[in-house]
MARDREN-687154 format. One record per residue (C-alpha): residue number from 1; residue in one letter; x, y, z. Coordinates in Angstrom, 3 decimals. Example, Ala and Ser with C-alpha at 12.3 -4.5 7.8 and 13.67 -1.06 7.14 Angstrom:
2
<pt i="1" aa="A" east="12.300" north="-4.500" up="7.800"/>
<pt i="2" aa="S" east="13.670" north="-1.060" up="7.140"/>
//
This chain:
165
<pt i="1" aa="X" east="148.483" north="141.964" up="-140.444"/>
<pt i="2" aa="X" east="149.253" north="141.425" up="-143.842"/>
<pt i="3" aa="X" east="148.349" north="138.248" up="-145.858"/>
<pt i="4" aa="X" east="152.183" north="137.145" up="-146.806"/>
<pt i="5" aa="X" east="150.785" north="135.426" up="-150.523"/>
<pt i="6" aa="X" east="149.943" north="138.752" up="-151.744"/>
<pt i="7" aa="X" east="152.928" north="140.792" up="-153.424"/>
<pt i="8" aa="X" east="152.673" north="144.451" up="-154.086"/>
<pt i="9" aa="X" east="151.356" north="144.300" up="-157.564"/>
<pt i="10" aa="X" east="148.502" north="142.145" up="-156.049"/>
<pt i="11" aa="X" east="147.001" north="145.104" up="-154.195"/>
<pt i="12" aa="X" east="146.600" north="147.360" up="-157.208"/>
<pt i="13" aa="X" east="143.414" north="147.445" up="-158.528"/>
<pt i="14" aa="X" east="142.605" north="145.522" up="-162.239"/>
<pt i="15" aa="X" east="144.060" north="147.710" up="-164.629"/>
<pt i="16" aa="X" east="146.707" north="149.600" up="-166.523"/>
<pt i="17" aa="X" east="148.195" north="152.409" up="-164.253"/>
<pt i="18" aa="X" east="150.837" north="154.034" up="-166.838"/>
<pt i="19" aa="X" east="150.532" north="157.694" up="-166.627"/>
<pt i="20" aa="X" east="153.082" north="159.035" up="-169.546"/>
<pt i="21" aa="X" east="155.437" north="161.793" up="-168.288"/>
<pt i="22" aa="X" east="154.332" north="165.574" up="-168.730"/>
<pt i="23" aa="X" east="156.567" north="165.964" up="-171.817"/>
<pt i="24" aa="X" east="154.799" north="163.133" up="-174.145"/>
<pt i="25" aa="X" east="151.715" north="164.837" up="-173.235"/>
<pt i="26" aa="X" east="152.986" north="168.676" up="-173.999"/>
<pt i="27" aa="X" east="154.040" north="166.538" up="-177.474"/>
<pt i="28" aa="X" east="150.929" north="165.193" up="-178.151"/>
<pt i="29" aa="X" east="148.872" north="168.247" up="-177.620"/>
<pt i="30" aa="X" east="151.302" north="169.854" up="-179.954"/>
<pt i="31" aa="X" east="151.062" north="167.427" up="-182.350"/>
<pt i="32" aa="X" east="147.398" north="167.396" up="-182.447"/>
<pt i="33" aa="X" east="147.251" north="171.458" up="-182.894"/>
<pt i="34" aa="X" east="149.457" north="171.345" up="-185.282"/>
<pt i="35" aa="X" east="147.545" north="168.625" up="-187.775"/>
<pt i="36" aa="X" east="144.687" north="170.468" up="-186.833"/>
<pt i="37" aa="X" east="145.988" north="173.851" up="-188.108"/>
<pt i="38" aa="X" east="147.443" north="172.249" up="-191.535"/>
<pt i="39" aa="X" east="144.059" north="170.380" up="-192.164"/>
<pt i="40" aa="X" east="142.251" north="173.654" up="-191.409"/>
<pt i="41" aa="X" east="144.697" north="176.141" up="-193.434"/>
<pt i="42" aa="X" east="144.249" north="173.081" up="-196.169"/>
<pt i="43" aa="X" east="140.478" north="172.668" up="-196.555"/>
<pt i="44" aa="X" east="140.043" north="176.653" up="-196.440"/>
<pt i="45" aa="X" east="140.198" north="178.988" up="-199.681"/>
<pt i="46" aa="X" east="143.843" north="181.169" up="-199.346"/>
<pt i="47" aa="X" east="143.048" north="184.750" up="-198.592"/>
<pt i="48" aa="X" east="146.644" north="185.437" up="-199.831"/>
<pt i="49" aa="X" east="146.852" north="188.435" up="-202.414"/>
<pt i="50" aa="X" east="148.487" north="187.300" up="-205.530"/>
<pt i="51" aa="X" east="151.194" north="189.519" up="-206.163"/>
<pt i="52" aa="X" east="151.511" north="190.661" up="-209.901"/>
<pt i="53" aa="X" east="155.051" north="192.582" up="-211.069"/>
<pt i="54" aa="X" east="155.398" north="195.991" up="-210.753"/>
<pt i="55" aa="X" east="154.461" north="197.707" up="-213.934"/>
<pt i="56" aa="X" east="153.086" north="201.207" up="-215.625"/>
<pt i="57" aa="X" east="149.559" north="199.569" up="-216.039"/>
<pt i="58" aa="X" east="147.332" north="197.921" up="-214.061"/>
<pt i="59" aa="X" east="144.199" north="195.879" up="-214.792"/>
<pt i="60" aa="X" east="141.502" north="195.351" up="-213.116"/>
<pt i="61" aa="X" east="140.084" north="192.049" up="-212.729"/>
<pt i="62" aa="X" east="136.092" north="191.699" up="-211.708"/>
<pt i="63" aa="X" east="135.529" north="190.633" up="-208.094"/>
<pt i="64" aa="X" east="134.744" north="186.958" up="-207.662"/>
<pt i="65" aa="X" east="131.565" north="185.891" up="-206.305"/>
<pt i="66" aa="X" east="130.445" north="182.695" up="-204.506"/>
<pt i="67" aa="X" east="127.325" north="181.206" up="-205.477"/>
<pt i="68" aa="X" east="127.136" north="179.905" up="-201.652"/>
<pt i="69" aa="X" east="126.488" north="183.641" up="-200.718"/>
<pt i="70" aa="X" east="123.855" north="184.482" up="-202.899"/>
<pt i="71" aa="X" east="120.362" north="184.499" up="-201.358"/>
<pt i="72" aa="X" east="118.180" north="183.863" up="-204.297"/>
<pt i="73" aa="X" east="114.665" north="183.385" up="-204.142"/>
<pt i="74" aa="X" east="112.350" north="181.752" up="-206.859"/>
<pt i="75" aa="X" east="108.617" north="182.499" up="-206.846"/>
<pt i="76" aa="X" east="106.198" north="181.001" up="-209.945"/>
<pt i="77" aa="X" east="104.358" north="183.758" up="-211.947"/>
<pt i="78" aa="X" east="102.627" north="181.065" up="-213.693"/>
<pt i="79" aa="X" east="100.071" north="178.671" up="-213.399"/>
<pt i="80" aa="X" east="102.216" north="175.493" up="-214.260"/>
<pt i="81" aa="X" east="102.803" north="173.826" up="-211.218"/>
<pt i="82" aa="X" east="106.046" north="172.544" up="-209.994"/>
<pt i="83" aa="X" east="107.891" north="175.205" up="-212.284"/>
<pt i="84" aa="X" east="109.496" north="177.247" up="-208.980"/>
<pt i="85" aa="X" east="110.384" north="174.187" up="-207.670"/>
<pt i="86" aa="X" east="112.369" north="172.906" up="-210.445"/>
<pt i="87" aa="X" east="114.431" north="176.580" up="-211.555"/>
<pt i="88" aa="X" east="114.892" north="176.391" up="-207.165"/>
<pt i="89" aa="X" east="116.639" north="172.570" up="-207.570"/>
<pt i="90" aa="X" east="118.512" north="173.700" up="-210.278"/>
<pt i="91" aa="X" east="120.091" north="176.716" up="-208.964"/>
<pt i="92" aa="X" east="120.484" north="174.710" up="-205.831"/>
<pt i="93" aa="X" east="122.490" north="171.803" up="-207.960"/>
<pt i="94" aa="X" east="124.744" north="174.628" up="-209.391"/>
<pt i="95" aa="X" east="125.984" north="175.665" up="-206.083"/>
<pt i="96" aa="X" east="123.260" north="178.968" up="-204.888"/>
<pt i="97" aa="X" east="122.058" north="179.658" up="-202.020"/>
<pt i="98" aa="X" east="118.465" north="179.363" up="-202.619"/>
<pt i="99" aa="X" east="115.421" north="179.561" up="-200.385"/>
<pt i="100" aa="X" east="112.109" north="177.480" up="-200.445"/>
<pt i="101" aa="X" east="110.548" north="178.072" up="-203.557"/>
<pt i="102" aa="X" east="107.110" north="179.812" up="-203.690"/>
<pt i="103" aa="X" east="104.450" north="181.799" up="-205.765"/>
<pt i="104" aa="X" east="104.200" north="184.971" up="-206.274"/>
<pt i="105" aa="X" east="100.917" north="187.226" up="-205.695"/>
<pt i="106" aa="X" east="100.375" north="187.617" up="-209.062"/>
<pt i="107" aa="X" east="100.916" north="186.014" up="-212.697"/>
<pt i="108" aa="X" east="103.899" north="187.975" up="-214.958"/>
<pt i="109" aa="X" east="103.557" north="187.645" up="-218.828"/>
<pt i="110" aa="X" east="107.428" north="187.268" up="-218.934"/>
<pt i="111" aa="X" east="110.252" north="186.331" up="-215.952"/>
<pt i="112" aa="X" east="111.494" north="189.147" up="-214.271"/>
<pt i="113" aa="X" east="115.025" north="188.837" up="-212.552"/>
<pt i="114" aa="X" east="115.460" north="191.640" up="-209.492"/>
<pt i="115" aa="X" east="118.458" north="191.836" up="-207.909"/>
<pt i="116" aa="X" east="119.915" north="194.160" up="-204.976"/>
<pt i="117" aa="X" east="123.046" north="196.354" up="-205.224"/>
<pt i="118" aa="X" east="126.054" north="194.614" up="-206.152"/>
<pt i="119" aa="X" east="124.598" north="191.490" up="-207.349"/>
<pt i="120" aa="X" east="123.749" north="192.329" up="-211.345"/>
<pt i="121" aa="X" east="126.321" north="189.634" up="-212.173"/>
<pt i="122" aa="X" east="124.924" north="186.668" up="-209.934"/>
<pt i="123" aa="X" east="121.663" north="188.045" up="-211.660"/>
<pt i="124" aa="X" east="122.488" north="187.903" up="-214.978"/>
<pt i="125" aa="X" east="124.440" north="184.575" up="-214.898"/>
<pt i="126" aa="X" east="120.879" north="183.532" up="-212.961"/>
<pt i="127" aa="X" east="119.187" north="184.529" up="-216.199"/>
<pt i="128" aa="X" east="121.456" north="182.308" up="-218.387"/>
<pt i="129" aa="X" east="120.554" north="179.328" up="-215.973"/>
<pt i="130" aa="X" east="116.601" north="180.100" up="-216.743"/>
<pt i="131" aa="X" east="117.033" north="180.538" up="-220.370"/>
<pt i="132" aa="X" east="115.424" north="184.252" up="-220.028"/>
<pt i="133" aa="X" east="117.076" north="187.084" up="-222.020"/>
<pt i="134" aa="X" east="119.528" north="189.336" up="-220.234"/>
<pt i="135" aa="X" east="117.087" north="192.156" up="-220.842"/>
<pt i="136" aa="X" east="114.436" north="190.470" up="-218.010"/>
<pt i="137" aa="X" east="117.257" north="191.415" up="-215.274"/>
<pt i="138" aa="X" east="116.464" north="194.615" up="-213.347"/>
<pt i="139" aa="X" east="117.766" north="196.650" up="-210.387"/>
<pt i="140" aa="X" east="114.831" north="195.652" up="-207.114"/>
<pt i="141" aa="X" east="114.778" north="199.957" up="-206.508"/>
<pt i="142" aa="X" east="112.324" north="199.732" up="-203.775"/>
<pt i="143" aa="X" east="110.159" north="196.859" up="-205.712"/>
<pt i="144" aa="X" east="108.542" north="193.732" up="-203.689"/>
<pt i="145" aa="X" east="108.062" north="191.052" up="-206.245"/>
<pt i="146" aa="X" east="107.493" north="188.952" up="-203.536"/>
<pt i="147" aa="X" east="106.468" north="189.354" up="-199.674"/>
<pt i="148" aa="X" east="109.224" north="189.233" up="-197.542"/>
<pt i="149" aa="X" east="112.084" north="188.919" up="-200.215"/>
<pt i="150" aa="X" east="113.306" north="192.692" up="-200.069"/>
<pt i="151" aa="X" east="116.306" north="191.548" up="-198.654"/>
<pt i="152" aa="X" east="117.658" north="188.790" up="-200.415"/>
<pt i="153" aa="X" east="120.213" north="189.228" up="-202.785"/>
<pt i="154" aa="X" east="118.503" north="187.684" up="-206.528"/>
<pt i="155" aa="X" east="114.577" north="187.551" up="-206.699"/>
<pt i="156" aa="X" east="113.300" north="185.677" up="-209.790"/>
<pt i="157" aa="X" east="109.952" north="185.918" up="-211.068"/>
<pt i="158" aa="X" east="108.975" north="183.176" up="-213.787"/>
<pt i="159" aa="X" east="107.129" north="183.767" up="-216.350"/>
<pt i="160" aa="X" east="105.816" north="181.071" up="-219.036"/>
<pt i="161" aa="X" east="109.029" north="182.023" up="-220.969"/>
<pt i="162" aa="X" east="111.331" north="180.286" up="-218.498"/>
<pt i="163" aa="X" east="110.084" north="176.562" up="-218.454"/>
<pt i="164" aa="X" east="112.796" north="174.216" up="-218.621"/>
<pt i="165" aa="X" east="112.782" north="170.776" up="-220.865"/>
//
């Protein structure tokens, strides 16, 4: 038997029940992918070629690094404390990827700059940040400044010639 005050939308439970149909779904999924795409495609660096007109000659423009990728680590070949630490935050400021800073084994009478294959550039602009001459920056051949740094890409020595004011 059936209590005759309740109507039909009294035995629902509290609550909204709307279910939207299959195609405002398949919509807002769409939707959604889509914004998500654009936002992605917008936030990320174009990998697009440029094209350049068709001509006899053709130049040759220098690859373009990002500091983000450079593994640089700083070690202090000095005995003035905190001097690692401060080259480290302000390579880190200008956008490199640098590691903990630390000491090296042994005291250097000028900065040495190492860097592996392919990354003179990043080394030499590294040298312009520590206010070393161009002539401190050498190829790492085989060398280990500092334990454990063989494989990152810039290894920096300091020397008492590299103190920033």
């Amino acid at each position: 038997m059936s209590d005759p005050s309740l109507t039909p939308r009294d035995t629902h439970a509290s609550g909204s029940h709307f279910q939207p149909s299959l195609s405002v779904v398949l919509i807002i999924v769409v939707l959604f992918i889509g914004s998500t795409f654009l936002m992605v495609r917008a936030v990320s660096p174009s990998t697009a070629s440029p094209t350049s007109p068709t001509s006899s000659t053709t130049s040759t423009t220098p690859p373009v690094f990002t500091k983000s990728k450079v593994r640089v680590q700083v070690a202090n070949g000095t005995n003035t404390t905190g001097l690692a630490g401060s080259i480290t935050q302000r390579l880190t400021i200008q956008g490199w990827d640098v590691l903990p800073a630390g000491n090296s084994t042994h005291h250097v009478a000028a900065t040495i700059i190492y860097y592996n294959p392919g990354y003179r550039k990043e080394a030499l602009e590294i040298a312009t940040t520590v206010r070393v001459s161009s002539s401190v920056v050498h190829p790492l051949s085989g060398a280990n400044p500092i334990a454990g740094s063989s494989n990152d890409d810039v290894i920096v020595v300091l020397g008492p010639n590299s103190a920033i004011t």
